[in-house]
N, C-alpha and C positions, 0 to 999 in steps of 0.2 A: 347387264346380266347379273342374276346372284349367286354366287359361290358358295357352295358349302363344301367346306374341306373336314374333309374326319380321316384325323391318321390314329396312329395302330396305338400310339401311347394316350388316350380319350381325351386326346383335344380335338374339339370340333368348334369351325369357325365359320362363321355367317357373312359375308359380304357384298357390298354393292344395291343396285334398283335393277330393277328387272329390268325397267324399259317398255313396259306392254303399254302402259298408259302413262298420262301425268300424272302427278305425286297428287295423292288426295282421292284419286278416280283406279288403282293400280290396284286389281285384283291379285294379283301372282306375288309381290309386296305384302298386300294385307294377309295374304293365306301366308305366308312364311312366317310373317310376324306373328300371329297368334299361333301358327305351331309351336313357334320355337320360345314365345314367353310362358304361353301356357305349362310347357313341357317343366322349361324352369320354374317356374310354381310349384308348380306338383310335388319337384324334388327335394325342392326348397319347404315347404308346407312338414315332408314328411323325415326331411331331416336337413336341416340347416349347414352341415356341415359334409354333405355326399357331395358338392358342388363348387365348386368357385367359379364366376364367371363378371366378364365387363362387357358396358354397350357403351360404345365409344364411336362417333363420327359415324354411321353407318357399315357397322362392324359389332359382331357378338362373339365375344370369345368364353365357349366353356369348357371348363376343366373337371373331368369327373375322378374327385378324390378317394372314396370310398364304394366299391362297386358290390349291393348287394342286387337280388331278385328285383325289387322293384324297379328299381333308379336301372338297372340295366332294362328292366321291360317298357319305359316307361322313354328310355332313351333310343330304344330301338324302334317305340311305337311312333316318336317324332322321326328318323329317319325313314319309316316305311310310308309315313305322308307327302314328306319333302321327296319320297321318291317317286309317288304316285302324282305329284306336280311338275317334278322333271317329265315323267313320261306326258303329260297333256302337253306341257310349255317349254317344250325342250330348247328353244330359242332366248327365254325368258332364266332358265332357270338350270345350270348345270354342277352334279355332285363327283368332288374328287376325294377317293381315295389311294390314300396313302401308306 
């Protein structure tokens, strides 16, 4: 299953395989992935320094350092996908907040 934890200080963190399929074939995988890199792009793209984050062993840990209009719209628009995946693949895919 994959973890996304988002607690109250903007650390939000990614973890684990879903499980839905094997690695390669894993829809609920691939859609998190391009959520959540895309997302970092964007932020990354529009300011280099809104951000800190590591992808490490099947783990994305982001840090959001400077919080203006975008980088919060833009953070909230990757949560409201990842939530919209929970609800289809709620088996595959669960969000904790903290």
């Amino acid at each position: 299953m994959i973890k996304v934890d988002l607690r109250k200080d903007k650390v939000i963190t990614i973890s684990g395989h879903s499980g839905y399929e094997e690695i390669g074939k894993d829809i609920v995988c691939a859609s998190v992935s391009s959520i959540v890199i895309t997302t970092i792009n964007a932020i990354i793209e529009i300011d280099n320094e809104a951000i800190d984050y590591s992808d490490l062993d099947n783990k994305i840990v982001i840090r959001v350092i400077k919080e203006d209009d975008i980088v919060n719209k833009l953070i909230n628009n990757m949560i409201l996908l990842l939530e919209s995946l929970e609800k289809d693949y709620k088996d595959y895919i669960k969000i904790i907040r903290r």
